[in-house]
C-alpha positions, 0 to 999 in steps of 0.5 A: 087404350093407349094411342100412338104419337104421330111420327115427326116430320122435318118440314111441311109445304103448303100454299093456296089455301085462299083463307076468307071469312066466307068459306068456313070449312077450309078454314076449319080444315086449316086450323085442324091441319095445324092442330093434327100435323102442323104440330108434329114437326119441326118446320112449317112453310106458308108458301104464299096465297094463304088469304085469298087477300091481304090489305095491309097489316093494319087489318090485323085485328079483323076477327077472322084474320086474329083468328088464323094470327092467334092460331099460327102463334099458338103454333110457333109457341110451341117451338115449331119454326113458321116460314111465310112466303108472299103470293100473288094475293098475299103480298101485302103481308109485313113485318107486323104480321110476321110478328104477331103470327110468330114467323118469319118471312121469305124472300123468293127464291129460298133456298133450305137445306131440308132432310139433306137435300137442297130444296128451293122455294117458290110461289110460283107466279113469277115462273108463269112468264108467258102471262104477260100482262100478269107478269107487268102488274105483278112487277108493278104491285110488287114495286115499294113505291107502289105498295108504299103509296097503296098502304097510304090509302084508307083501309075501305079504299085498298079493299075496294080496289081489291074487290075490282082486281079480284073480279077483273082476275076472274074474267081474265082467267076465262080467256086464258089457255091452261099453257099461259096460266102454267109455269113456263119450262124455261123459268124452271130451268133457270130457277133450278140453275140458279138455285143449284137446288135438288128439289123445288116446291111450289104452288100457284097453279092448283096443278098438284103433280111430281114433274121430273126434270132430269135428276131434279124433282118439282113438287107442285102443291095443291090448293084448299078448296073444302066448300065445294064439291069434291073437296080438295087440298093437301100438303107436301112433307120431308122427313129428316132422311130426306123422303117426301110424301104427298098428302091429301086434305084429310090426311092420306097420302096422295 
């Protein structure tokens, strides 16, 4: 019995994935994604929070983090072209892993023109501006002189450091209203103004949704979350004329 290939698709979004060691199922679900879907298309963007942590790239060689390098590569081997976008767990992510991953990184806003259309790209943090003490540490992690003297500590030091923001994060979300943890309206509109874009996607919020603003569409991509009940995550893609679609985890459209 003969089986039909699946239709190419232009370009596909994901975000949010928050890969780790401790949670082997979205992992799977990930590396089946990039097996199944990923490589039927002609584009793939990592919009940021992939790891639930990225230390530096001198971590490279952790075998969870070769396994999801080795896979991404396999994947650019075959010609499907890799864009990696920083999120606010993954920031840390450097060229040394750009190319051993085969990808190429982003800076925020991109902006692509994909299926005709003018589409821009974000992780979407720095439009929550109402949360003001995460909006002053991301500027301050975000600083090179920061980072750099970060990176110069022990390896065991930053992941320590981690450890304690990471759970600091956590308590600090019990606190806050769903408004101040969202994306703000006017950070939006300014993107959009900005940008000149059509369409924009972006993740951050695990609030999958389509938003209409006017004329303009916001795509909102969800996270992975598949060891827990009910699973959870999915992705976005664009064909070649234009048309995009919601997926959920499995496969099916959303």
């Amino acid at each position: 019995m003969s089986t039909s290939t699946p239709a190419r698709v232009h370009a596909l979004f994901i975000s949010d994935l928050h890969l780790q060691e401790s949670h082997p199922h979205t992992a799977d679900a990930f590396f089946r994604f990039l097996g199944e879907h990923a490589a039927h298309a002609d584009q793939l963007y990592l919009l940021g929070d992939i790891f639930e942590y990225w230390a530096g790239d001198d971590d490279l060689d952790a075998p969870f983090h070769a396994r999801v390098i080795n896979a991404l590569r396999a994947l650019s081997d075959t010609g499907v072209a890799l864009f990696w976008m920083a999120g606010n767990r993954d920031f840390l992510v450097g060229q040394g892993f750009a190319e051993a991953a085969g990808l190429a990184l982003l800076s925020e806003p991109h902006v692509a023109t994909i299926g005709g259309q003018r589409i821009a790209l974000v992780h979407g943090d720095a439009e929550c501006t109402l949360d003001i003490n995460y909006m002053e540490f991301r500027a301050m992690v975000r600083d090179k002189a920061w980072q750099d003297q970060f990176l110069a500590m022990p390896l065991a030091q930053r992941k320590a450091i981690i450890a304690g923001l990471r759970e600091g994060s956590r308590e600090a979300h019990t606190t806050k209203s769903d408004e101040i943890m969202d994306v703000t309206p006017g950070a939006i509109e300014v993107l959009f103004e900005a940008t000149g874009a059509d369409v924009l996607i972006h993740g951050h919020t695990h609030r999958p949704a389509l938003h209409l603003h006017g004329e303009r569409r916001r795509y909102v991509l969800p996270d992975w979350e598949l060891d827990a009940q009910p699973p959870r995550g999915g992705w976005i893609a664009i064909d070649e004329l234009g048309a995009v679609t919601r997926h959920a985890w499995d496969g099916s459209l959303s």
